[in-house]
C-alpha positions in Angstrom: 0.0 0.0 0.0 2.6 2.3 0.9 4.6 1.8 -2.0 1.3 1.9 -4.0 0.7 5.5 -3.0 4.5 6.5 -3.7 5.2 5.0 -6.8 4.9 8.1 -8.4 7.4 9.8 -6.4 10.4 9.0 -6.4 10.3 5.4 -6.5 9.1 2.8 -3.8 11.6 1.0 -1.2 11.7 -2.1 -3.7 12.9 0.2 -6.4 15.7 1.4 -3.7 13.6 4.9 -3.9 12.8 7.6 -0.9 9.0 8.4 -0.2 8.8 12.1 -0.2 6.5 12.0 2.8 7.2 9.4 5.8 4.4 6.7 5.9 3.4 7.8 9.8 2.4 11.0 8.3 0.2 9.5 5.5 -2.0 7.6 8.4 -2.6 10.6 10.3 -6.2 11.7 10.1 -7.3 14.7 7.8 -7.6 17.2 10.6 -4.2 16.1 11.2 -2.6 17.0 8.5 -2.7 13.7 6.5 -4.4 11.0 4.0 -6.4 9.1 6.7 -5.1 5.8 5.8 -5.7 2.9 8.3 -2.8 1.2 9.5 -3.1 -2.4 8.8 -1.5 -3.5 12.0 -3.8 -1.4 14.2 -7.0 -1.9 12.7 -6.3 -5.7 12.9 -5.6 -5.4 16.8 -8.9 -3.3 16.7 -10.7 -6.0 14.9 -9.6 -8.8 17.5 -10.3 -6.8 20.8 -13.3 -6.7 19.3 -14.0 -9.8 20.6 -12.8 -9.3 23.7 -15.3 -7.0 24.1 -18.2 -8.8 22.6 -17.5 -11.8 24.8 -19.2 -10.8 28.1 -22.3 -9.6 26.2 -23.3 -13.0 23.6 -23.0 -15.5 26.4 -26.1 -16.8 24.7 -24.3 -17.5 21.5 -22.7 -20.3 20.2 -19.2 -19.3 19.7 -19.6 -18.0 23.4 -20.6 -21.3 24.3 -17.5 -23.1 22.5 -15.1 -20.8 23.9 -16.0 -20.8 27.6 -16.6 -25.1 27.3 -13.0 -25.3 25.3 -10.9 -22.9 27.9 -13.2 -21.9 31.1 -13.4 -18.7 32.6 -11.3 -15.6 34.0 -11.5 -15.5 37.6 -12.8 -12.0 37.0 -16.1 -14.0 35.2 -16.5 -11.8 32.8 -13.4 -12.8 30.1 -12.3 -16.2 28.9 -9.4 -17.7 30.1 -6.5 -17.2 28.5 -5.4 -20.2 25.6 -1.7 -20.8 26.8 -2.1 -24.5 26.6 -2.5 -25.4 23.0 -0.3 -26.8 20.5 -1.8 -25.7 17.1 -2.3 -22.3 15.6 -5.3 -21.2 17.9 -7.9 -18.3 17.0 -8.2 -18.1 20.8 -4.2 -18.2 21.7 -4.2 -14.6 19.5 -7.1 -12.6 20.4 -6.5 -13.2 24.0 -2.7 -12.5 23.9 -4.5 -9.0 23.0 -6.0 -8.8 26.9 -3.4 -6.8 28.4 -4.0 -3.8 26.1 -7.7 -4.3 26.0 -7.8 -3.7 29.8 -6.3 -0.6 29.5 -9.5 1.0 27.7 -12.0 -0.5 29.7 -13.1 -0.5 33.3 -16.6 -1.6 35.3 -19.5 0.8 36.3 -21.3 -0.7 39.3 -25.0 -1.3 39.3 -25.7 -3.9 42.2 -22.3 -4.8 42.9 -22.5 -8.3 42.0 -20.6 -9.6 39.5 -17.6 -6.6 39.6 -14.8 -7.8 42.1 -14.2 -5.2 45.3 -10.7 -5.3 45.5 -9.0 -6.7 41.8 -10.8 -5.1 39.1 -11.2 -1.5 38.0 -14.1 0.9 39.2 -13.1 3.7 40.5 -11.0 6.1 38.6 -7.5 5.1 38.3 -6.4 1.5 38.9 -7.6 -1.1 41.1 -8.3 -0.7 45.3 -5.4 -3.7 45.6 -2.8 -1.4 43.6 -4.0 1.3 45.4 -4.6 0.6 49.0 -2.0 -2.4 48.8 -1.5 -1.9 52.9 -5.4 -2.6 53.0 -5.5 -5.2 50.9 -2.6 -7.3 51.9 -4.5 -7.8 55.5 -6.3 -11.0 55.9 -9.6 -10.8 54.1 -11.9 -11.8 51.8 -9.9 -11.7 48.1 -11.7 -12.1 44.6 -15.0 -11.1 46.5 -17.9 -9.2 44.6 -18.5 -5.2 45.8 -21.7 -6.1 47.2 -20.2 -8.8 49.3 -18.8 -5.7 51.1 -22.0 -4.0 52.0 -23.3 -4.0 55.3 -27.6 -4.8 55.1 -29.6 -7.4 52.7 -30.2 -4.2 50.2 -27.5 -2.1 49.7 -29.8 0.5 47.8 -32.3 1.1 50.7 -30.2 4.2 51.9 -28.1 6.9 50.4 -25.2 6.2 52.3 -23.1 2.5 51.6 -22.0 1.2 55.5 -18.6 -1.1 54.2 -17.6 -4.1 56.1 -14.3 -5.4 55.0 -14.1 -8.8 56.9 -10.6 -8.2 58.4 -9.8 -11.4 60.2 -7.6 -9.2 62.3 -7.6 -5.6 64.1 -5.8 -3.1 62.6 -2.4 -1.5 63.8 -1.9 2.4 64.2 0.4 2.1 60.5 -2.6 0.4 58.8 -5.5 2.8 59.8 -4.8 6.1 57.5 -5.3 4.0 54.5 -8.4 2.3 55.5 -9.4 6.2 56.5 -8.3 6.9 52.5 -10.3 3.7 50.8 -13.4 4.6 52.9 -13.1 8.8 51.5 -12.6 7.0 48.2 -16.0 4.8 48.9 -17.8 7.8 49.9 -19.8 8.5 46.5 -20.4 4.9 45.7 -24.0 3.6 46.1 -25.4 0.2 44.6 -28.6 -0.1 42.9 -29.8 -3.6 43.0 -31.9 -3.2 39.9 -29.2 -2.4 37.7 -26.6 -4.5 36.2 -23.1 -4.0 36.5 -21.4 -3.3 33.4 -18.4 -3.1 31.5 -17.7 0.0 29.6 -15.0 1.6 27.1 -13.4 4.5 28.7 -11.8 6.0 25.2 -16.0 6.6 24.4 -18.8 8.9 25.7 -21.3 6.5 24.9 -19.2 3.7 26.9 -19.3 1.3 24.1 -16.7 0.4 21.7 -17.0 1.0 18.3 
């Protein structure tokens, strides 16, 4: 493609030519100043995290089905496991070595709390409450637990105000309490809705789906 577009100049890189403009500048957008030529590469990356993303949301389909039944779950319950196992040249094995950049565009928004994990995935902005409040979450406690599992009460959306119960299975020293005091002021504006469904959503869109 790129030497398609050149050829006319002053020769392509087969021909042992120079392009007269560098090929990074040619996939720039309009607005930016170039041709608004898709790079192959990325729009193939964007065409497998696709995917990725559809998985939690066709768990009625039959490709779904296969996936899950051939390599299980995430522990997060939401993604596939991983396909490190196989021997042959596996669909899978590529799309889900693509998991580590898809999880930097997307985090949860919480509706009842139940299927997003308190402490290990991503919420609130920034990264997860284990990277964050790693004191807190090293003490002996619940891990891989859902939000709601957390909530004081049978319905966490009877009252404005969330009361947290962490399950420590010991008592806190004086070095471990201004960080608890910091993940409850980061709880403060979080309230569960048990009617609404926790979701996933694509942070780089308003409409917080991908496209």
């Amino acid at each position: 493609m790129r030497d398609f577009f050149f050829f006319f100049g002053k020769g392509s890189d087969q021909l042992g030519g120079e392009h007269l403009v560098a090929w990074e500048v040619v996939c720039r957008s309009k607005m930016q100043g170039g041709l608004g030529i898709d790079k192959v590469s990325a729009s193939n990356k964007a065409l497998l995290r696709k995917w990725l993303w559809r998985y939690p949301k066709e768990v009625n389909s039959l490709w779904y089905k296969v996936i899950k039944n051939k390599y299980g779950l995430n522990s997060n319950q939401w993604n596939a496991a991983v396909a490190n196992s196989v021997t042959f040249r596996s669909p899978w094995k590529t799309i889900s070595s693509l998991y580590g950049e898809f999880f930097q565009h997307v985090r949860f928004k919480v509706g009842s709390g139940s299927r997003i994990r308190f402490w290990e995935d991503i919420w609130v902005e920034g990264d997860t409450l284990a990277v964050v409040f790693p004191s807190s979450y090293r003490l002996p406690s619940f891990k891989g637990r859902y939000i709601s599992d957390f909530v004081e009460g049978s319905d966490p959306s009877s009252s404005d105000s969330t009361s947290w119960n962490f399950h420590f299975l010991r008592n806190l020293n004086d070095k471990e309490v201004p960080q608890l005091l910091n993940l409850f002021t980061q709880l403060e504006s979080v309230s569960l809705c048990s009617d609404i469904e926790d979701r996933r959503i694509w942070i780089e869109d308003s409409s917080g789906c991908s496209s």
